[in-house]
C-alpha positions as CSV (number, residue, x, y, z in Angstrom):
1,X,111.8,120.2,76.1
2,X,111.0,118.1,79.0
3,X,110.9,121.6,80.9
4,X,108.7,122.5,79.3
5,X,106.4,119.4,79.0
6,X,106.7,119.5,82.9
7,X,106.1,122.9,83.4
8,X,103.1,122.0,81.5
9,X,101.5,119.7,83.5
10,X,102.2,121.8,87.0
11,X,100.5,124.7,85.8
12,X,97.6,123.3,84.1
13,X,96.1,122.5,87.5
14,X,97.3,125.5,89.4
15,X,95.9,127.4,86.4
16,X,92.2,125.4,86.9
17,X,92.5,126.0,90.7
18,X,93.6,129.9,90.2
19,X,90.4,130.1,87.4
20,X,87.7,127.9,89.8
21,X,88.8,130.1,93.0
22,X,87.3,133.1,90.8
23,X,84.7,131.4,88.7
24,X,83.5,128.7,90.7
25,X,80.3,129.7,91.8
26,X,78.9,129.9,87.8
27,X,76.9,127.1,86.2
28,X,79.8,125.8,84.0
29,X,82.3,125.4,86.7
30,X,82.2,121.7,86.7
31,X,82.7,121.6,83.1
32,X,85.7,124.0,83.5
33,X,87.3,121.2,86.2
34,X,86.8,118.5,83.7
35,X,87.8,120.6,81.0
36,X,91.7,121.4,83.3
37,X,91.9,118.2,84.3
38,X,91.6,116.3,80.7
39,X,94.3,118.7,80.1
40,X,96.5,117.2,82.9
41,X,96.1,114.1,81.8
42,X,96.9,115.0,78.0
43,X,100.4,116.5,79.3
44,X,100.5,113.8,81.5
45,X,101.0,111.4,78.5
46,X,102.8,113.5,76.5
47,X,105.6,113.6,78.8
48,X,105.5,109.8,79.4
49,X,105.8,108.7,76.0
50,X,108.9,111.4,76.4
51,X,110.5,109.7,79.8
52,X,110.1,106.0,78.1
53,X,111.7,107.0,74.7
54,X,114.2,108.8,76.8
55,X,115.3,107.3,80.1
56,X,115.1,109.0,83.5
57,X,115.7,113.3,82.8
58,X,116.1,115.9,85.6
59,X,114.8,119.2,85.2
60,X,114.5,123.1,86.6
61,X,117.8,122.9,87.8
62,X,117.5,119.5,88.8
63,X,114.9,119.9,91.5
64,X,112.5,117.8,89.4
65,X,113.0,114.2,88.2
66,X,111.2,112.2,86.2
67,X,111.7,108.2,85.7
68,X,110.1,105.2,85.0
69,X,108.3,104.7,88.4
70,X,106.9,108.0,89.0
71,X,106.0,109.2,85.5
72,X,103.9,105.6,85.9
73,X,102.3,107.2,89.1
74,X,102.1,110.6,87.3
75,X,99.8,109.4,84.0
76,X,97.5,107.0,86.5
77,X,97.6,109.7,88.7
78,X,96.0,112.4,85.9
79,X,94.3,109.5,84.5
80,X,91.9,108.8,88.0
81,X,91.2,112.6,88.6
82,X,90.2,113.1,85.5
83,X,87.4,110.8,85.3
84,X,86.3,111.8,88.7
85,X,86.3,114.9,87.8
86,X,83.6,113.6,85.4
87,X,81.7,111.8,87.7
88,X,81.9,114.7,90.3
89,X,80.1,116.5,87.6
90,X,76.2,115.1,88.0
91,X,77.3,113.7,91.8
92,X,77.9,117.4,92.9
93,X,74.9,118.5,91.3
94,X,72.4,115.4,92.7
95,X,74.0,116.3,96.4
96,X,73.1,120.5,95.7
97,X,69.8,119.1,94.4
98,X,68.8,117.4,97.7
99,X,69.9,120.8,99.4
100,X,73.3,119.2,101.1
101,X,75.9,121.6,99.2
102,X,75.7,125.5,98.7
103,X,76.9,127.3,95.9
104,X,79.4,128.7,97.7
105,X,80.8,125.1,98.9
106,X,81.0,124.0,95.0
107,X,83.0,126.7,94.5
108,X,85.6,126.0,97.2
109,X,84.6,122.0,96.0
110,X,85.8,122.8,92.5
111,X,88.9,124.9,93.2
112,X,90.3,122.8,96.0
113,X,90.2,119.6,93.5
114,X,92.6,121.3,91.1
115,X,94.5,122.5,94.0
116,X,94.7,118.6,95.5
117,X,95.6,117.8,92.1
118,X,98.5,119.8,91.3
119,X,99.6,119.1,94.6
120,X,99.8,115.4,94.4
121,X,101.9,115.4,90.8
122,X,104.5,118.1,92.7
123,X,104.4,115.7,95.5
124,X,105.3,112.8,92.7
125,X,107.9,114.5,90.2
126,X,110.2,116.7,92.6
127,X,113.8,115.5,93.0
128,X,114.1,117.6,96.3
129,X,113.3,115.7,99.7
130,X,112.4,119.0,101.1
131,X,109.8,120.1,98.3
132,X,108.5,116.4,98.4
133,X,107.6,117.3,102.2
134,X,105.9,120.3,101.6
135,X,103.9,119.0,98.5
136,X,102.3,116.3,101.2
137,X,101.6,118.6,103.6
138,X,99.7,121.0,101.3
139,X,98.2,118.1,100.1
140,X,96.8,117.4,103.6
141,X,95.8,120.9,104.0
142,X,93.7,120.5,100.5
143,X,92.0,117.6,101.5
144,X,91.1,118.8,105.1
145,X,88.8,121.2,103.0
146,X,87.5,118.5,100.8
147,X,86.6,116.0,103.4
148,X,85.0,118.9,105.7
149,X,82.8,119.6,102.6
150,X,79.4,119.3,103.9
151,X,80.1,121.6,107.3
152,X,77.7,118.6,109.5
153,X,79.3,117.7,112.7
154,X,80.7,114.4,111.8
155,X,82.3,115.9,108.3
156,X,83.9,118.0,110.9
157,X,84.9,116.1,113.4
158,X,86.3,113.4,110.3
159,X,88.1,116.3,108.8
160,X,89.6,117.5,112.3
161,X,90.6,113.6,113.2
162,X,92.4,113.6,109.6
163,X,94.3,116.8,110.2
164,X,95.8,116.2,113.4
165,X,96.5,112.3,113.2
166,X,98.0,113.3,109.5
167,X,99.7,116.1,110.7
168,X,101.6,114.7,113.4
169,X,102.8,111.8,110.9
170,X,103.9,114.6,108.6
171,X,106.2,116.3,111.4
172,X,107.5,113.0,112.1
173,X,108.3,112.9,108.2
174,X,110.1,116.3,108.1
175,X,112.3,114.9,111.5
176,X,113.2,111.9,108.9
177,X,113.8,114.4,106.3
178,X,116.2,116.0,108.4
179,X,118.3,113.0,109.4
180,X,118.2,112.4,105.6
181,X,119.6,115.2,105.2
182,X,122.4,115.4,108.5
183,X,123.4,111.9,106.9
184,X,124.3,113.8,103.3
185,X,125.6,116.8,104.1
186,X,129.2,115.1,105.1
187,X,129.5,113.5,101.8
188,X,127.6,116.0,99.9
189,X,127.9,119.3,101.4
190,X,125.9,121.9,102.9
191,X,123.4,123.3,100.5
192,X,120.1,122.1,98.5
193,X,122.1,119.4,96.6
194,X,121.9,117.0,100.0
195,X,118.1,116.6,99.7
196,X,118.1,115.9,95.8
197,X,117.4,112.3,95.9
198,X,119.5,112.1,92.4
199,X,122.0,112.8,94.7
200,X,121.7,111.0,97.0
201,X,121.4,108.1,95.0
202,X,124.5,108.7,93.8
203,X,126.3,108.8,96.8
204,X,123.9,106.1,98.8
205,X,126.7,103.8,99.3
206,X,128.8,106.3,101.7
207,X,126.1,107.8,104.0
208,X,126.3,106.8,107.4
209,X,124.1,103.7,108.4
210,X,122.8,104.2,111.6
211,X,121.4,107.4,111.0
212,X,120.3,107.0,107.8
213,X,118.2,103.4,109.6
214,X,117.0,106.1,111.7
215,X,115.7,108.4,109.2
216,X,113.6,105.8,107.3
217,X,111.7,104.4,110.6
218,X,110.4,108.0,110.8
219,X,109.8,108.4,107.2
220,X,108.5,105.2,106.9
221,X,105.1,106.0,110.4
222,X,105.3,109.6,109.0
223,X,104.5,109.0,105.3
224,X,102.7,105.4,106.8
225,X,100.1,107.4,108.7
226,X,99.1,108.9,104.7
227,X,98.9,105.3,103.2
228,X,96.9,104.0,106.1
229,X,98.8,101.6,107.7
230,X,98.2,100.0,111.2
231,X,97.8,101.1,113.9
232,X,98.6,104.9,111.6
233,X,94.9,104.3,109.9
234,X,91.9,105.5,112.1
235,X,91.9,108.4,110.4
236,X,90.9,106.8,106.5
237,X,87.4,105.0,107.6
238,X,86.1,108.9,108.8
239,X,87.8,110.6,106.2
240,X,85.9,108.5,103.3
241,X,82.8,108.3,105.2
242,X,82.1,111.8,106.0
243,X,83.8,113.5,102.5
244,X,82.0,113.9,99.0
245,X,82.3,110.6,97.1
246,X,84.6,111.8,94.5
247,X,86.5,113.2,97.5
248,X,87.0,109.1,98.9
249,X,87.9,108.5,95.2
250,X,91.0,110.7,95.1
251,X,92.0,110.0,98.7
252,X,91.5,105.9,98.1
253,X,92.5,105.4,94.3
254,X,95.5,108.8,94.1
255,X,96.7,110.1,97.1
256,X,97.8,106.7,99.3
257,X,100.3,105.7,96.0
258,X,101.9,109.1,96.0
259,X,102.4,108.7,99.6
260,X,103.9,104.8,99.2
261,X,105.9,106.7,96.3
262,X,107.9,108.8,98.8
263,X,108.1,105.8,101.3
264,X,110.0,104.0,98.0
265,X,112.4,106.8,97.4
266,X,113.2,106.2,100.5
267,X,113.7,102.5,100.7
268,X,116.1,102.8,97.4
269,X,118.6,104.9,99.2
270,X,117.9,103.2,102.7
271,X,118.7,99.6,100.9
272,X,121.7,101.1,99.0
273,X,123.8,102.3,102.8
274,X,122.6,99.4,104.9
275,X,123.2,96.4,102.1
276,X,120.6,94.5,103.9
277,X,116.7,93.8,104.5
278,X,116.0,96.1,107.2
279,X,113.8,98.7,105.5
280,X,111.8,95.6,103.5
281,X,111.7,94.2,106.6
282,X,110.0,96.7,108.1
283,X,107.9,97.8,104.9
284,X,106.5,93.9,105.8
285,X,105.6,94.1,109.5
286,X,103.6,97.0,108.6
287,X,102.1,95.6,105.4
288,X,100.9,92.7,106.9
289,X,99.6,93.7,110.1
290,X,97.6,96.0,107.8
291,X,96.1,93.2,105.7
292,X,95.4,91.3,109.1
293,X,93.5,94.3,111.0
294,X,91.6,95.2,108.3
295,X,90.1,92.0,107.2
296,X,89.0,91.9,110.6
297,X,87.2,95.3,110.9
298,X,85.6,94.8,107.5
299,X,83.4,92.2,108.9
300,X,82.1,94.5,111.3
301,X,81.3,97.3,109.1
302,X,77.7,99.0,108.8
303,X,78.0,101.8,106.7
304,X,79.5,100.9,102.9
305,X,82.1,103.6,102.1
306,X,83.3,103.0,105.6
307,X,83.8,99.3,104.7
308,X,85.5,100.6,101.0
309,X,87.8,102.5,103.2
310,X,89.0,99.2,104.9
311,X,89.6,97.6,102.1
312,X,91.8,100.5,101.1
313,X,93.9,100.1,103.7
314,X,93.9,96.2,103.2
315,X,95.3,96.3,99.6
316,X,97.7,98.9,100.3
317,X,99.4,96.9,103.0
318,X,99.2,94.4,100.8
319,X,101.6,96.7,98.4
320,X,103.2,97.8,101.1
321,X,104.4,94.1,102.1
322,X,105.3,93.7,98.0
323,X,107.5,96.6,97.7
324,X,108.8,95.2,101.0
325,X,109.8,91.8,99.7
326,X,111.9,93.5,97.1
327,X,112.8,91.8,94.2
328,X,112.0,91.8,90.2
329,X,108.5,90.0,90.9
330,X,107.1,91.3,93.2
331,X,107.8,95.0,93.0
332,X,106.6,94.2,89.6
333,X,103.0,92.7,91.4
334,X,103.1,95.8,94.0
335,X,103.2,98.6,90.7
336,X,100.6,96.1,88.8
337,X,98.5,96.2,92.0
338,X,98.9,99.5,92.6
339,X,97.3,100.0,89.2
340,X,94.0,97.9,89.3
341,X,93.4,99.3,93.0
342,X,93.3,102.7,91.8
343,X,91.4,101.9,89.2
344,X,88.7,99.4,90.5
345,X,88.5,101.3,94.1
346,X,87.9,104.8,92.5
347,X,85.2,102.9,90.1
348,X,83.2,101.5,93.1
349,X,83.2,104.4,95.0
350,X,81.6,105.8,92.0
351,X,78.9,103.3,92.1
352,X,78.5,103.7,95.7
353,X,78.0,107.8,95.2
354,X,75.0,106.9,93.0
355,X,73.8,104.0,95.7
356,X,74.1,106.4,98.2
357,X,72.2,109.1,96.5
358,X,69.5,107.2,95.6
359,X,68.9,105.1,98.8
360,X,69.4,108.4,101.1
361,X,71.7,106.4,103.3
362,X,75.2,104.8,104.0
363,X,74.1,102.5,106.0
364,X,74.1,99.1,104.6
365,X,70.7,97.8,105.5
366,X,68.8,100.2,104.0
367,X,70.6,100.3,100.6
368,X,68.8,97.4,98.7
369,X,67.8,96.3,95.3
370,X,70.4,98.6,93.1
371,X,69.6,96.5,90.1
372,X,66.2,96.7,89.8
373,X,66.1,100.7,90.4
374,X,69.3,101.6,88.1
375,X,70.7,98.3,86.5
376,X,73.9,100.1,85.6
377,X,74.6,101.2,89.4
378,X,74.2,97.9,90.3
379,X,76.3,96.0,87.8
380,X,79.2,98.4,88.1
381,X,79.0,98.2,92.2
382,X,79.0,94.4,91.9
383,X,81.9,94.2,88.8
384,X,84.0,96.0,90.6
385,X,83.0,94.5,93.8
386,X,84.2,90.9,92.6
387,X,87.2,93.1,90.9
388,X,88.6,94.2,94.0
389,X,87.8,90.8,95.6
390,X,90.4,89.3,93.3
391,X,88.4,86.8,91.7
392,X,89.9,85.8,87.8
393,X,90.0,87.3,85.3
394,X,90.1,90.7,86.5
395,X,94.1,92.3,87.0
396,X,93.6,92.0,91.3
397,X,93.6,88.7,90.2
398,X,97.0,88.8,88.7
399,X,98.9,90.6,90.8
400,X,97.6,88.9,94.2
401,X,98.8,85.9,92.8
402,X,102.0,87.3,91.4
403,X,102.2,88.5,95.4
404,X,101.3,85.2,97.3
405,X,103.3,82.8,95.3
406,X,106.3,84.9,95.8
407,X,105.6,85.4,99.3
408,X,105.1,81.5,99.4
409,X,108.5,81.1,97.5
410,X,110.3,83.7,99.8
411,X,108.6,83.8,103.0
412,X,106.6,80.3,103.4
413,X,105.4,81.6,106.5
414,X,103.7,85.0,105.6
415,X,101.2,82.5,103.2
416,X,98.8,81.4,105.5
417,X,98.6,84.7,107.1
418,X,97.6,86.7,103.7
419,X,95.5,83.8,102.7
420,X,93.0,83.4,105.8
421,X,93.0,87.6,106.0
422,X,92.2,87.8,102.2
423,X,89.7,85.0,102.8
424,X,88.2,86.6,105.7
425,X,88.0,90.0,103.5
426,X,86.3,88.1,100.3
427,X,83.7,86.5,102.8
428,X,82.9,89.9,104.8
429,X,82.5,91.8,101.5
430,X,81.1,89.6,99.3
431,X,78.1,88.6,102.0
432,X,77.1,92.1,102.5
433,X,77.1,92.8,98.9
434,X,74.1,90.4,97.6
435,X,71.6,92.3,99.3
436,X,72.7,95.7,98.5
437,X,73.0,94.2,94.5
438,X,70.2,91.6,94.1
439,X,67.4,92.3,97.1
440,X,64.3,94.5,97.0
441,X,63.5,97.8,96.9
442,X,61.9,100.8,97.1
443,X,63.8,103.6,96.3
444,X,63.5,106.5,93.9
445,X,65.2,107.5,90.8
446,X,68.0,109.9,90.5
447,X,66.8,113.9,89.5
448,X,70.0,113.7,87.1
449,X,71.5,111.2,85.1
450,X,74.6,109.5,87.1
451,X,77.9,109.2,85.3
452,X,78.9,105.8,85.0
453,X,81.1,105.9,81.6
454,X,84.1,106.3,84.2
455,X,82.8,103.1,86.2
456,X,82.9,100.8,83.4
457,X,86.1,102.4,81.6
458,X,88.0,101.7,85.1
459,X,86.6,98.1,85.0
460,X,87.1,97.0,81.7
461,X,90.9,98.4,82.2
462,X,90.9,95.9,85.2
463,X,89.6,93.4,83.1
464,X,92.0,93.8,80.5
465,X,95.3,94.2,82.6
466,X,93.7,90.5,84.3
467,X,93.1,89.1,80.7
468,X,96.5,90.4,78.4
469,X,98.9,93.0,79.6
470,X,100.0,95.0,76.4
471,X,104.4,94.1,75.9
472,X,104.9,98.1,76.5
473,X,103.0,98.2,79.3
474,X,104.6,95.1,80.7
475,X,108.2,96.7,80.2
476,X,107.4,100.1,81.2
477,X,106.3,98.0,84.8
478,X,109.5,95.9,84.7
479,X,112.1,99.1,83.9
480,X,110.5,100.9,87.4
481,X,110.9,97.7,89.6
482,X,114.9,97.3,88.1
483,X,115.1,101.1,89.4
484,X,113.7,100.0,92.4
485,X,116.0,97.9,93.3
């Protein structure tokens, strides 16, 4: 059964990206995206109620494995790309409207999204090291596409910047993947089975040390470089910048957590041969520099998905330094903040698509006034702007706290550091917020009708997860971080 629930939710969206490639160009084709990716995120479900009623299950010949943690990544996963698939719907269609997308780059728009899609949930549910590399890589390749959407120069030279920087931290990746798998093959043998992590998990205890310490520090700056981290992060500012909204949606809210995921598989087996800190150490240094560098550039920022984008890379360093302090707590905060960042990042960058659209602009100055133009625009840019601030009672809320008074109680000294870089971040975004929200201006209506039922959805989620967290939920969250370590 679980075979088949899996081999369900792989080929829906190779199915969608197999019927857009051929019908993409017609009228209806956005509908058709929706219409495969609700699917996904039906069989996404489906197969989660499965793994929690049934405990961790391998599948087609145990390259796939599903478990608490990732079938969590898999449903938010399906969950985020399917209602931006439903914003994409009237963005797309406002951005062929002011004469910036063809027909023919909907079409590639349309089938490419699918494509990311089912690339990410391979990327998430494989059991195989080796397949786990290849599903990142392709979905680099897919979002090279994406972000080089619009053809201009600086979509180009974004999408150019993303590939190479992201390419070269996947090959250092596949070099980790190989030490990975020199360290197995004495215990396990030659053969497929010494890159299923199942395996290796197994056997964690009796792989050799040093090269197994190896293996993670180029794991950890190959799959770092596609989570953002500093100084592994120039890349994210172009990449959500220059690409289609929905595009910086995916990228910000979807595929930095699948990347995080693989630098967790990682960190389980890395923890399990050493018996001590190192890879939590690590996962820290880089985690906190992160929060540190990007408070700082967000200060200086100009043009608003640009300053989004540093945010990004701000909360997931702050994940990443969670995961790194280890522990029931606060992997528990890292998978709860993992949750309300996809969730409230993807709904701004929503609301900034419409701002965008209707000022003609990205630069921050000359967006002003969103509430008296389109009241809904503006609310949902400033509710999830004070969401992803962290102020109560929204869930950033929660699980920044749930993070800092751990750090406080385990590492006294990290405190003030996250405190004045989360200050500095709440002061740079909040100031140039007011304007964009609350000042005058002059701009036009939409030609379409924006779709901001995904906006407030993702928000009052936040809200809720800040406000009461459901018991299932809440155990679902705390059976992933006990097989985390």
């Amino acid at each position: 059964m679980i075979d088949l629930q899996l081999l369900a939710l792989l080929l829906i969206p190779l199915f969608g990206s197999g019927m857009l490639a051929v019908f993409g160009s017609r009228p209806w084709a956005a509908e058709l995206n929706s219409l495969m990716s609700g699917c996904t995120f039906v069989a996404s479900v489906v197969l989660a109620m499965r793994v929690i009623d049934s405990g961790p299950q391998v599948a087609f010949n145990e390259q796939f494995f599903i478990d608490q943690f990732n079938v969590f990544l898999v449903a938010l996963t399906a969950f985020v790309a399917f209602t931006t698939s439903l914003f994409s719907r009237p963005y797309m269609r406002i951005e062929q409207h002011h004469g910036k997308l063809s027909v023919s780059m909907l079409h590639l728009y349309y089938s490419m999204y699918q494509l990311f899609t089912f690339t990410m949930l391979v990327a998430l549910t494989t059991n195989n090291m080796g397949i786990l590399w290849v599903a990142m890589e392709a979905a680099t390749l897919t979002t090279v596409l994406l972000v080089s959407l619009y053809r201009t120069p600086a979509s180009l030279e974004a999408a150019w910047k993303y590939f190479i920087l992201c390419g070269v931290g996947i090959a250092l990746a596949l070099f980790g993947t190989i030490l990975l798998y020199f360290a197995a093959e004495r215990v396990l043998g030659e053969g497929g089975t010494a890159l299923l992590w199942t395996h290796l998990n197994q056997v964690k205890g009796e792989l050799e040390p040093t090269v197994l310490k190896l293996a993670f520090i180029f794991l950890l700056v190959g799959y770092g470089t596609k989570i953002g981290l500093v100084p592994l992060h120039s890349w994210l500012p172009d990449a959500h910048a220059e690409g289609p909204t929905p595009v910086s949606a995916v990228l910000s809210g979807l595929l930095l957590n699948v990347a995080l995921c693989a630098v967790m598989r990682s960190k389980v087996l890395v923890d399990g041969s050493l018996g001590t800190h190192f890879a939590g150490n690590l996962m820290m240094g880089f985690g906190l520099l992160s929060v540190v560098v990007a408070a700082l550039f967000l200060s200086r920022q100009k043009d608003i998905k640009r300053m989004f984008a540093y945010s990004s890379i701000e909360h997931m360093g702050l994940i990443t330094f969670a995961f790194g302090m280890g522990g029931p707590v606060a992997t528990f905060a890292a998978m709860l903040h993992m949750t309300v960042h996809s969730l409230t990042k993807s709904a701004i960058f929503f609301a900034v698509g419409h701002a965008v659209q209707k000022a003609g602009t990205q630069q921050m100055e000359n967006i002003r006034g969103l509430l008296q133009v389109s009241p809904t625009v503006g609310w949902g840019l400033a509710l999830g702007t004070f969401a992803i601030l962290g102020m109560p009672p929204f869930g950033v809320f929660a699980s920044e706290f749930l993070i800092i008074t751990t750090a406080m109680h385990e590492y006294p000294w990290t405190t003030p550091v996250l405190l004045i870089a989360l200050g500095i971040a709440f002061a740079s975004i909040f100031g140039k917020m007011q304007p964009i929200v609350f000042g005058e201006t002059t701009v036009k209506p939409l030609p379409h009708p924006p779709a901001l039922i995904p906006v407030f959805v993702h928000l009052l989620l936040v809200l809720m997860l800040g406000l009461y967290m459901p018991p299932y939920l809440a155990d679902w969250y705390r059976q992933a971080a006990a097989l985390l370590g």
